[in-house]
PDB file as gemmi writes it, atoms N, CA and C in Angstrom:
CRYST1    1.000    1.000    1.000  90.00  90.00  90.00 P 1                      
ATOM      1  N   UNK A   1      33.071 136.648 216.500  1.00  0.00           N  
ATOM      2  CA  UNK A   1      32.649 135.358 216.981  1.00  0.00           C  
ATOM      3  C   UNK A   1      33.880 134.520 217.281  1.00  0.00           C  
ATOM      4  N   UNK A   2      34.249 133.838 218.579  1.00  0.00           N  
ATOM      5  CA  UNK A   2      34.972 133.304 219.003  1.00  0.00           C  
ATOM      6  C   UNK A   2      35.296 131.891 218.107  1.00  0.00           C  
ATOM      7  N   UNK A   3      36.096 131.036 218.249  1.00  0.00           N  
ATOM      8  CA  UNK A   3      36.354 129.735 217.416  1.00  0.00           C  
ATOM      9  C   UNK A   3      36.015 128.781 218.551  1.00  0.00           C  
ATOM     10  N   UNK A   4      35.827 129.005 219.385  1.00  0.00           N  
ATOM     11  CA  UNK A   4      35.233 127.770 220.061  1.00  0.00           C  
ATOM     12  C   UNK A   4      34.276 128.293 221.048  1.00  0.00           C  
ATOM     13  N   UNK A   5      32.997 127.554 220.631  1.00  0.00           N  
ATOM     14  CA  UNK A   5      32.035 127.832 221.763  1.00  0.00           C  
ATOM     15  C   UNK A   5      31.693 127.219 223.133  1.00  0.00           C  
ATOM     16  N   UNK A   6      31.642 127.612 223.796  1.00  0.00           N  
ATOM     17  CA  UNK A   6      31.147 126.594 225.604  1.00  0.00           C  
ATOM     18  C   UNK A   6      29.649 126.224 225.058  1.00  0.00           C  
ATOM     19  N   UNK A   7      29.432 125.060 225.223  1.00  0.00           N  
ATOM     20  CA  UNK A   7      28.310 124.130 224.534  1.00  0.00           C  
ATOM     21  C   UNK A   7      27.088 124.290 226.184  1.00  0.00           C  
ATOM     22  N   UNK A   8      26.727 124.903 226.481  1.00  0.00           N  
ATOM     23  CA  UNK A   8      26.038 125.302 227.803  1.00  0.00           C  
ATOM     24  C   UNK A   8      24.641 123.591 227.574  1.00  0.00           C  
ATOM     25  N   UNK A   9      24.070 123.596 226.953  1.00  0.00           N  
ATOM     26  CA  UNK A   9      23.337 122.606 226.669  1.00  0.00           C  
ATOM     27  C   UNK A   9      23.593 121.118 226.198  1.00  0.00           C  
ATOM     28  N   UNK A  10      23.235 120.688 227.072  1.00  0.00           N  
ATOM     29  CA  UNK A  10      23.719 119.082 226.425  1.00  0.00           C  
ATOM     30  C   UNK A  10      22.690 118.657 225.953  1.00  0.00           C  
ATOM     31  N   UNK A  11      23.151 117.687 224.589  1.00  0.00           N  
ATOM     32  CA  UNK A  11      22.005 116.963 223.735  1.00  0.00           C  
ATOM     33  C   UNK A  11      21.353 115.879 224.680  1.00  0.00           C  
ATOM     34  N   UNK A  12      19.840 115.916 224.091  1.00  0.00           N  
ATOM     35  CA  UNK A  12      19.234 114.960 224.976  1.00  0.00           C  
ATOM     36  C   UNK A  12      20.087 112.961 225.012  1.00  0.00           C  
ATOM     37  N   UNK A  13      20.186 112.821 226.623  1.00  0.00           N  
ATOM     38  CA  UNK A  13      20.692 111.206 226.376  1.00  0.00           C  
ATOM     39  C   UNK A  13      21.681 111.549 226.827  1.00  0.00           C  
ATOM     40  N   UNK A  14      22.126 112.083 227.016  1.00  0.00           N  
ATOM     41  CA  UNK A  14      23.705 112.342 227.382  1.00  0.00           C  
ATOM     42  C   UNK A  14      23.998 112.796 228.447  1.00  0.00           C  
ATOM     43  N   UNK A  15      24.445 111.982 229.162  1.00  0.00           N  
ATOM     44  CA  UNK A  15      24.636 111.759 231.050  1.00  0.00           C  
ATOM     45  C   UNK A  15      25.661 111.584 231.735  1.00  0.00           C  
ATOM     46  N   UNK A  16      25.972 112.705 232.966  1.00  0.00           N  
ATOM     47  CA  UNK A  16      27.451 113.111 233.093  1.00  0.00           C  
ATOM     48  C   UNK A  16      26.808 113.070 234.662  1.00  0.00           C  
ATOM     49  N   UNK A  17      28.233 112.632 235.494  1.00  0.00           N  
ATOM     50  CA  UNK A  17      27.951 112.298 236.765  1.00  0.00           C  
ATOM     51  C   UNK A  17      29.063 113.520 237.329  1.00  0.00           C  
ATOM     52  N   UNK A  18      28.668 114.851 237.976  1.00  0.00           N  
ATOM     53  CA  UNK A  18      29.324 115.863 238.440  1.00  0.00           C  
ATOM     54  C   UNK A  18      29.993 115.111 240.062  1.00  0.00           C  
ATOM     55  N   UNK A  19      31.250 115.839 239.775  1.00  0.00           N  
ATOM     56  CA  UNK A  19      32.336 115.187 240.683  1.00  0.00           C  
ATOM     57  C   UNK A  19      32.237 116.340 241.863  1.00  0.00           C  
ATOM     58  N   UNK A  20      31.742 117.364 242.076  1.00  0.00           N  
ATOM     59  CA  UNK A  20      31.720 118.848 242.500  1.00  0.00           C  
ATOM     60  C   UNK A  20      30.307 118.310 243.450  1.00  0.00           C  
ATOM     61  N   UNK A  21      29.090 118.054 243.016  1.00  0.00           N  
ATOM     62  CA  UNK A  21      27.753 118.321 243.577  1.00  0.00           C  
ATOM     63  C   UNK A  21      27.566 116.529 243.742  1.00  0.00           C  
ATOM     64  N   UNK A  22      28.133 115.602 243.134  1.00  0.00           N  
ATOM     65  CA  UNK A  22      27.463 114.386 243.460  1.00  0.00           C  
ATOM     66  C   UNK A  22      26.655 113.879 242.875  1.00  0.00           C  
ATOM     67  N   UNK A  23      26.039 114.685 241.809  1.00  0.00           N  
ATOM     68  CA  UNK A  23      24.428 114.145 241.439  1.00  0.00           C  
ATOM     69  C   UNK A  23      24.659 113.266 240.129  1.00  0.00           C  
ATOM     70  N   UNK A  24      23.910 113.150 239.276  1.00  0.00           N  
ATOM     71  CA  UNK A  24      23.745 113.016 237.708  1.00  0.00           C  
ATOM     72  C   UNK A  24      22.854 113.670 237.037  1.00  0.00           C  
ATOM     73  N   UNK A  25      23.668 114.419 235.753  1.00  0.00           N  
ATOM     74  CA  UNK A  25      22.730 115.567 235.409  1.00  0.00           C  
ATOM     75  C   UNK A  25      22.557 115.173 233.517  1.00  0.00           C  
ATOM     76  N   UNK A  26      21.677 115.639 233.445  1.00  0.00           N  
ATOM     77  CA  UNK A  26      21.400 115.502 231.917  1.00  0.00           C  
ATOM     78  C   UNK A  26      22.032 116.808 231.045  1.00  0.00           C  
ATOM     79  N   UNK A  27      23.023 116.300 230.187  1.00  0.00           N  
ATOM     80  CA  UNK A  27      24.171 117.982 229.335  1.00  0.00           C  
ATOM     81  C   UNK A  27      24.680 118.155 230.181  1.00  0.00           C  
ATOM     82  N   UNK A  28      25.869 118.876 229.907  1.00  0.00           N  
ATOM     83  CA  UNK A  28      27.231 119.418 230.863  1.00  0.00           C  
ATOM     84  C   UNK A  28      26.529 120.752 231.655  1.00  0.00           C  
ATOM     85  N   UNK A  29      26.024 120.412 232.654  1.00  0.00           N  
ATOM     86  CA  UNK A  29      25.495 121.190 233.270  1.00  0.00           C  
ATOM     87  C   UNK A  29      26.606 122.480 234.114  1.00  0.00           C  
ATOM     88  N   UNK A  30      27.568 121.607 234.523  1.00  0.00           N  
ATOM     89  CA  UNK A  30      28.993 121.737 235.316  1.00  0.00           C  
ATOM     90  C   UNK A  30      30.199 121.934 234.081  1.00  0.00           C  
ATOM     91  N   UNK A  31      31.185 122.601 234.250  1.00  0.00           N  
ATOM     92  CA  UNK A  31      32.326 122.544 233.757  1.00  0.00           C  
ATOM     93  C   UNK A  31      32.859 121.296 233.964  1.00  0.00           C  
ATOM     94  N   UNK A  32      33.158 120.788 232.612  1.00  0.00           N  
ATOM     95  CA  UNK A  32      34.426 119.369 231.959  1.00  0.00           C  
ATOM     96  C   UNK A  32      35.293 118.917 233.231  1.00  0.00           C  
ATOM     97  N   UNK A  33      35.989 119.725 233.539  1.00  0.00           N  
ATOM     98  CA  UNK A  33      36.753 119.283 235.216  1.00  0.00           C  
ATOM     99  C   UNK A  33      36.070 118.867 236.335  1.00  0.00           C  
ATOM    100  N   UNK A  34      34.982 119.058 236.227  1.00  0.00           N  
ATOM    101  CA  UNK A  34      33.863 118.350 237.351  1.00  0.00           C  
ATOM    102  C   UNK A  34      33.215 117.002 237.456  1.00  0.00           C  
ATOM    103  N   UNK A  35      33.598 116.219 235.846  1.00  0.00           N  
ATOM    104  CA  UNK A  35      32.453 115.780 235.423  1.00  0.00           C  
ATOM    105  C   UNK A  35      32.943 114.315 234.894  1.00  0.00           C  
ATOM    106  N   UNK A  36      32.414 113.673 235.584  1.00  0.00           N  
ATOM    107  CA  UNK A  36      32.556 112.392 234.071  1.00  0.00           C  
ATOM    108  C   UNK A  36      31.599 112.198 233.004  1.00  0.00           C  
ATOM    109  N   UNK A  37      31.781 111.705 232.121  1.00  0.00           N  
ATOM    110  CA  UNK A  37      30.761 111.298 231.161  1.00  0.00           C  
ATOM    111  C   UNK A  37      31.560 111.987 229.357  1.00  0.00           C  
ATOM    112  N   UNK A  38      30.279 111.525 228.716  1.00  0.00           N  
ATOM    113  CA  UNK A  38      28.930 111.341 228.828  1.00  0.00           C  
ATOM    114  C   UNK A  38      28.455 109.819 228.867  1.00  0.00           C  
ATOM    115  N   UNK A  39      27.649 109.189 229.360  1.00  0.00           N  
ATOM    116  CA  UNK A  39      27.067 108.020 229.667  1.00  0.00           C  
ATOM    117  C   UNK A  39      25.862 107.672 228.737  1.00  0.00           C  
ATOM    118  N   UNK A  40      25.778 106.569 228.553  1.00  0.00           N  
ATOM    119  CA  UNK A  40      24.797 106.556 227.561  1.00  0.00           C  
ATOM    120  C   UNK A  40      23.441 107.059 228.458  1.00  0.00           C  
ATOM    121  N   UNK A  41      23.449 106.084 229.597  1.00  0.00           N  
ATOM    122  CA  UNK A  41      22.202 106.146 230.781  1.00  0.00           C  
ATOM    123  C   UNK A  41      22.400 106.821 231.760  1.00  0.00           C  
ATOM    124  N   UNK A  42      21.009 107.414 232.182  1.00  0.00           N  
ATOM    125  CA  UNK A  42      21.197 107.401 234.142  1.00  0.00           C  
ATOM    126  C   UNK A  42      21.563 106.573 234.432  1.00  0.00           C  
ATOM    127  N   UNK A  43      21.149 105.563 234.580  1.00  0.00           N  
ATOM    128  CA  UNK A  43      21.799 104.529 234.942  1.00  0.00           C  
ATOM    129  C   UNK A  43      23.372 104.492 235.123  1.00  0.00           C  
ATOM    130  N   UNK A  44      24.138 104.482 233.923  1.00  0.00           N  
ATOM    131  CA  UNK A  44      25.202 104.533 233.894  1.00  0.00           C  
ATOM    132  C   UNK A  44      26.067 105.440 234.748  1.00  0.00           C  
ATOM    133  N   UNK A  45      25.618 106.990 234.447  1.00  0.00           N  
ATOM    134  CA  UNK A  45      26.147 107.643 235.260  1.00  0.00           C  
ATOM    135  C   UNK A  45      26.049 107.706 236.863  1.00  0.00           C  
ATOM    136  N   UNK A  46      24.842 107.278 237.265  1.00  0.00           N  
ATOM    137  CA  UNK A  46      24.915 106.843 238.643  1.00  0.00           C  
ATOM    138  C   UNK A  46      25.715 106.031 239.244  1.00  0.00           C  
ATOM    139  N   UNK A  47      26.010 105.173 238.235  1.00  0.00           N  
ATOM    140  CA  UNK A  47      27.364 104.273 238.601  1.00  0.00           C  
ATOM    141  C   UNK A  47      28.868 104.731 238.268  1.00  0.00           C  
ATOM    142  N   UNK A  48      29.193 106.067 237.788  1.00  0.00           N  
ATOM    143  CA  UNK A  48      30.397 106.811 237.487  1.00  0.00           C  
ATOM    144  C   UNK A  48      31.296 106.825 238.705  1.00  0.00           C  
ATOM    145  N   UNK A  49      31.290 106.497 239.943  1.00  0.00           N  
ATOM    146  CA  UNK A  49      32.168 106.317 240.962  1.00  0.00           C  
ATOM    147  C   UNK A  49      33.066 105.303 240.971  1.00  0.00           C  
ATOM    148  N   UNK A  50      31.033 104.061 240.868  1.00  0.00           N  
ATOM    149  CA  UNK A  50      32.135 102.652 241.310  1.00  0.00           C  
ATOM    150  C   UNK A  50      32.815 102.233 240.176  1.00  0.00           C  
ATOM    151  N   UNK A  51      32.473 102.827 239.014  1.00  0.00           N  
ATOM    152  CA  UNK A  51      33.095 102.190 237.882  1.00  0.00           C  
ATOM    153  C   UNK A  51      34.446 102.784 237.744  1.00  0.00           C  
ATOM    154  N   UNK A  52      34.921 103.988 238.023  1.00  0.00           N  
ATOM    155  CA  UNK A  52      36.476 104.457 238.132  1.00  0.00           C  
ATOM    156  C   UNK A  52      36.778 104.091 239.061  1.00  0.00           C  
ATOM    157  N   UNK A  53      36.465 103.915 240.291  1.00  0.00           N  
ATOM    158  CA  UNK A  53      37.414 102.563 241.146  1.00  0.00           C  
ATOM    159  C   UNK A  53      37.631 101.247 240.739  1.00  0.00           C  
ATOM    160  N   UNK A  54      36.577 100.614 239.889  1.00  0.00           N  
ATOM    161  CA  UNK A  54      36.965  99.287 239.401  1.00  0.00           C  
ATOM    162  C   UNK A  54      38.028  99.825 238.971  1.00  0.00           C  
ATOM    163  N   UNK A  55      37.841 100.315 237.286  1.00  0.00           N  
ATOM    164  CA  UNK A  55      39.396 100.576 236.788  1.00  0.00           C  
ATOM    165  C   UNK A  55      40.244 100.710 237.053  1.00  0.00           C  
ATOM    166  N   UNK A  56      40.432 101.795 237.890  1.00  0.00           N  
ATOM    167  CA  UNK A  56      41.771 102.393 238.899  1.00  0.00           C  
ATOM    168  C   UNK A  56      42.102 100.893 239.705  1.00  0.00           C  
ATOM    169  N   UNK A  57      41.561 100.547 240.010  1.00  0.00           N  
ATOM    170  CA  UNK A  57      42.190  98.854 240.429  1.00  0.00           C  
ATOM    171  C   UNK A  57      42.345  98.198 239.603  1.00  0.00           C  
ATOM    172  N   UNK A  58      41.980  97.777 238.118  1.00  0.00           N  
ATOM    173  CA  UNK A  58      42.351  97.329 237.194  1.00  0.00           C  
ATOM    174  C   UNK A  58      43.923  97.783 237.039  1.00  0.00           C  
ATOM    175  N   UNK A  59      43.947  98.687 236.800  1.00  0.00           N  
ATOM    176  CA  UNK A  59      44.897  99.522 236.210  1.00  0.00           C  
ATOM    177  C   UNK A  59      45.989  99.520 237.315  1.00  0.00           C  
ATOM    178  N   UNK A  60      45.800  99.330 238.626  1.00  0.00           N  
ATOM    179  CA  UNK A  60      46.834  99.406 239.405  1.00  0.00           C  
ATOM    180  C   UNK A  60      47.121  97.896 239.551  1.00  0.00           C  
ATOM    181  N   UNK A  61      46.751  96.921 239.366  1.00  0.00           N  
ATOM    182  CA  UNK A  61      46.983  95.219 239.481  1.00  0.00           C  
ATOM    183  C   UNK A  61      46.958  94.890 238.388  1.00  0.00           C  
ATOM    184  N   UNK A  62      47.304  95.165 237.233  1.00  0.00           N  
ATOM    185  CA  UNK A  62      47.718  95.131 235.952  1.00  0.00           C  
ATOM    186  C   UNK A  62      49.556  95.159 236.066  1.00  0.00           C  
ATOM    187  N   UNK A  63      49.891  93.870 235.618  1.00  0.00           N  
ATOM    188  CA  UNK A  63      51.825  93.621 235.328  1.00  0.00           C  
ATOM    189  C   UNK A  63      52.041  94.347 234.532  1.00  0.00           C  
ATOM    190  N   UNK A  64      50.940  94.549 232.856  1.00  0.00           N  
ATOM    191  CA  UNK A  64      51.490  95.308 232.267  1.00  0.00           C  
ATOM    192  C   UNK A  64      52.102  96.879 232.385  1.00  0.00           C  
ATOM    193  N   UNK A  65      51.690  97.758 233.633  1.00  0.00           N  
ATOM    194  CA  UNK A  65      51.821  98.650 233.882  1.00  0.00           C  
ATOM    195  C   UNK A  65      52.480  98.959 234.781  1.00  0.00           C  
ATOM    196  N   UNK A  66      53.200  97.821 234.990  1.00  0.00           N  
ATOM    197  CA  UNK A  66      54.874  98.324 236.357  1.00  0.00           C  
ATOM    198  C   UNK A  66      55.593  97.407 236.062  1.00  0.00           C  
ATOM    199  N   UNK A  67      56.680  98.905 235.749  1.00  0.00           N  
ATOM    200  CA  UNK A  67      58.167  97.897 235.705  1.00  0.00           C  
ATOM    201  C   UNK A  67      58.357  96.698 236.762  1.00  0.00           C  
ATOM    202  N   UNK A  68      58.578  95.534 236.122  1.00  0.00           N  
ATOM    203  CA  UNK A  68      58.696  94.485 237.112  1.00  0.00           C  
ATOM    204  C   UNK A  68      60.672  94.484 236.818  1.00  0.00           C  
ATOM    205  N   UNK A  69      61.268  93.779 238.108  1.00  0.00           N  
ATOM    206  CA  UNK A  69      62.722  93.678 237.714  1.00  0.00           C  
ATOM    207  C   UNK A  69      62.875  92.534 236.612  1.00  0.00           C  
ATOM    208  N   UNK A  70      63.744  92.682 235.847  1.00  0.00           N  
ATOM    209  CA  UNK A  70      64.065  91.869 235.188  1.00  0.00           C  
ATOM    210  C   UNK A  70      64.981  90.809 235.585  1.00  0.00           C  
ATOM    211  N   UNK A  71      65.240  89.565 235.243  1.00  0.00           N  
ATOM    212  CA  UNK A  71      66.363  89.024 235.893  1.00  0.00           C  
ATOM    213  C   UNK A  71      67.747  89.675 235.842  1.00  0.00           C  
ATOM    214  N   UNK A  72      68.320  89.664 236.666  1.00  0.00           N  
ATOM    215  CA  UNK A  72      69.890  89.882 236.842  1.00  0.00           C  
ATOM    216  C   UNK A  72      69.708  91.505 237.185  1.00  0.00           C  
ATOM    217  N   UNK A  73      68.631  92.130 236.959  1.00  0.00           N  
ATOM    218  CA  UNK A  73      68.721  93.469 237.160  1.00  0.00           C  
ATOM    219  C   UNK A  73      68.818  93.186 239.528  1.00  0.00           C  
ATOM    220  N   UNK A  74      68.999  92.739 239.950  1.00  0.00           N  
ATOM    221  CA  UNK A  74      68.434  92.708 241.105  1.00  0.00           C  
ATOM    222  C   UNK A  74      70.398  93.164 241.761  1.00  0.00           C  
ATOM    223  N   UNK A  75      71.342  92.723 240.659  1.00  0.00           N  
ATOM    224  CA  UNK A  75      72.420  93.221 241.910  1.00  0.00           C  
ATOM    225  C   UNK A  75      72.844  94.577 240.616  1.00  0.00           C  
ATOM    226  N   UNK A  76      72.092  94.906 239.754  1.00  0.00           N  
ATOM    227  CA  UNK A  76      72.974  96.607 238.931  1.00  0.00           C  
ATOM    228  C   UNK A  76      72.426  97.712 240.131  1.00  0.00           C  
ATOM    229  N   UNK A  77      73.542  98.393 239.829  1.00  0.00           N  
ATOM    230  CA  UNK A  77      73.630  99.725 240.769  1.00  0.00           C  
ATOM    231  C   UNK A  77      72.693 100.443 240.507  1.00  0.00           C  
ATOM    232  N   UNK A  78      72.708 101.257 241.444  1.00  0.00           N  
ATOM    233  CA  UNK A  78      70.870 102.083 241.019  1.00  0.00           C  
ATOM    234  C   UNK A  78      71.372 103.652 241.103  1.00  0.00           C  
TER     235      UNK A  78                                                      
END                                                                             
């Protein structure tokens, strides 16, 4: 018996929006690399697109996450 099993069935409630087919499926219907989730709702996962573009724009218009110059850094050699 192997030490880790592929979980073929997902517990009921648990909602993953496949990146491969488009849909929303109830359990990892699709392999982990396909997939977001798990979501609490359909609901939720139907919205698994627009909600990683919000972020990904969060995350890209976020100061905290780019080096900004510091003062005086603008004449050091690069």
């Amino acid at each position: 018996m192997g030490l880790f099993k592929r979980r073929t069935v997902g517990k009921p409630g648990e909602w993953y929006y496949c990146l491969e087919h488009g849909v929303v499926e109830e359990g990892p219907e699709c392999p982990a690399k396909n997939r977001f989730g798990p979501y609490a709702t359909r609901e939720e996962a139907s919205h698994a697109m627009e909600t990683a573009r919000e972020r990904n724009l969060e995350w890209e218009t976020d100061p905290r996450w780019h080096d900004a110059p510091k003062r005086g850094d603008d004449d050091a050699p690069r």
